[in-house]
C-alpha angles and dihedrals in degrees: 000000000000119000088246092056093046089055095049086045099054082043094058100042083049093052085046097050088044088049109048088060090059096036088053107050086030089068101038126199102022097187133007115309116234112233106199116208109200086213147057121274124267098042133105105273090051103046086058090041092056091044096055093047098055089058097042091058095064086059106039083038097227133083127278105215116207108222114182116208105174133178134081097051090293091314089117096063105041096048087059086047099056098042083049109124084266097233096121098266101105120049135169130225103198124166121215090310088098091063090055110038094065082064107031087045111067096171115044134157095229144029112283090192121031098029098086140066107219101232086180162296103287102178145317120230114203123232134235135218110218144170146185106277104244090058113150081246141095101180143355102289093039078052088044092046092046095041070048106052100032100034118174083010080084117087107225111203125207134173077235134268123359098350115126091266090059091051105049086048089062093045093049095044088056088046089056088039084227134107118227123194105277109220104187124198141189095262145324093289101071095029086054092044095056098044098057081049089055095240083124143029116219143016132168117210149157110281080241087069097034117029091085098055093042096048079045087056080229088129126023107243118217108185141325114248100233135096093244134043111261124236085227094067106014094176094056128099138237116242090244094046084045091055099269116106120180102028097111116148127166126179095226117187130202143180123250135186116201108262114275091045107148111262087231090052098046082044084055094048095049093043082065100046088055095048087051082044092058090041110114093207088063087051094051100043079044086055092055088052096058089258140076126210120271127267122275098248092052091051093079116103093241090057088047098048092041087053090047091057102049086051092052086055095040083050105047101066092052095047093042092050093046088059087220112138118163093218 
């Protein structure tokens, strides 16, 4: 090869290489992006996670495809997500989980914190404290005096480990100043099944869980765990108009990219999520779920990020005093 071809060849593999970075940022996505949902289907997580794909492929115009990778407390599926080729194809909707696994997983293959771009808040979904109907209690100070009073001789029920339920017991149980008898179980299903059959006391869920069995009067409903009433159950209190100032607990979900991720890609992905954020048909399936999406300015991924580290804060020292680690 002449000294004249090497150098057009060498020009032409250099144009190229400057070229396929551009191309392809320049035609995201491509193909159709991966959202992974860290749970089965049919629960909570992933119904809001379907529903904001499907809103986000009419804007990226290809298809967002659900994947669910369960198993670990979500652990599973993020762990898949942060070590995804980071170009944008493969996301993750998580819900508060991420601010707890970094602390109730002690041993991990990959970096629970730092292993992720935030893409954006997607929704909260308030929480509700419940019990079985025939309580000794007729409201949330009658529930506080009797946890109170009888202590571990109440029955706590949680979907296990480092689920929501599990959380918000924590939460509520610092609030009392009183420790109950934690019965965890493997998932809302059967803790939920027990306590409408009165085999255990209390139990704190998403409305999504929840708003059903209460409106059915199978369970006695205390208080919701948000600063505001909620449309969904207009009659209930909230925990501070019930007595109970400061137990506020919300299962917030958000959008990742694995790190690395390109800032115009991340930019792209979040474009969409805003555009399924604005979409009346989401506020109105949220709605339906007891929720409602966030608001926009709370949808960026600094604000995100920013939100996702104070709860990891606000998380670690509960879960480090309970003892309770899930490996």
């Amino acid at each position: 090869m002449s000294r004249i071809t090497r150098r057009v060849v060498a020009a032409t593999l250099a144009i190229a290489g400057l070229g396929a970075p551009a191309l392809a940022q320049g035609t995201f996505p491509s193909r159709p992006v991966t959202m992974i949902i860290p749970f089965a289907a049919g629960g909570p997580t992933d119904t809001v996670g379907r529903l904001i794909a499907q809103a986000m492929s009419a804007d990226l115009g290809q298809p967002v495809v659900v994947e669910n990778v369960g198993g670990a407390g979500g652990t599973l599926g993020a762990q898949r997500t942060a070590l995804a080729r980071p170009d944008g194809h493969t996301v993750l909707l998580h819900h508060i989980g991420m601010a707890t696994i970094p602390t109730l997983y002690r041993r991990l293959a990959y970096d629970a914190v730092n292993g992720f771009e935030t893409l954006g808040l997607v929704t909260e979904v308030p929480m509700t404290l419940i019990a079985r109907r025939n309580i000794e209690a007729n409201s949330l100070q009658e529930l506080v005096a009797l946890i109170r009073q009888r202590g571990e001789g109440l029955n706590y029920a949680n979907a296990g480990i480092g689920a929501a339920s599990h959380l918000c017991g924590l939460l509520l149980m610092k609030a009392v100043d009183t420790r109950m008898t934690t019965v965890p179980y493997r998932g809302t299903g059967p803790a939920m099944n027990d306590l409408v059959a009165g085999t255990v006391d209390v139990m704190c869920d998403q409305t999504t869980n929840t708003t059903e069995q209460i409106r059915a009067g199978t369970v006695r409903a205390f208080a919701v765990t948000t600063p505001e009433r909620i449309p969904a159950l207009p009659d209930l209190p909230t925990s501070a108009q019930g007595g109970l100032p400061g137990f506020e607990v919300s299962v917030w979900h958000g959008l990742y990219a694995p790190r690395g991720t390109p800032a115009p890609i991340v930019a792209r992905l979040n474009q969409a999520l805003v555009k399924a954020l604005e979409d009346p048909g989401i506020a109105r399936r949220f709605a339906d779920l007891g929720t409602a999406p966030v608001a926009v300015a709370r949808a960026t991924p600094e604000v995100h990020r920013a939100f996702w580290q104070a709860e990891i804060a606000k998380w670690r020292p509960l879960i480090q005093a309970a003892g309770q680690f899930a490996d």
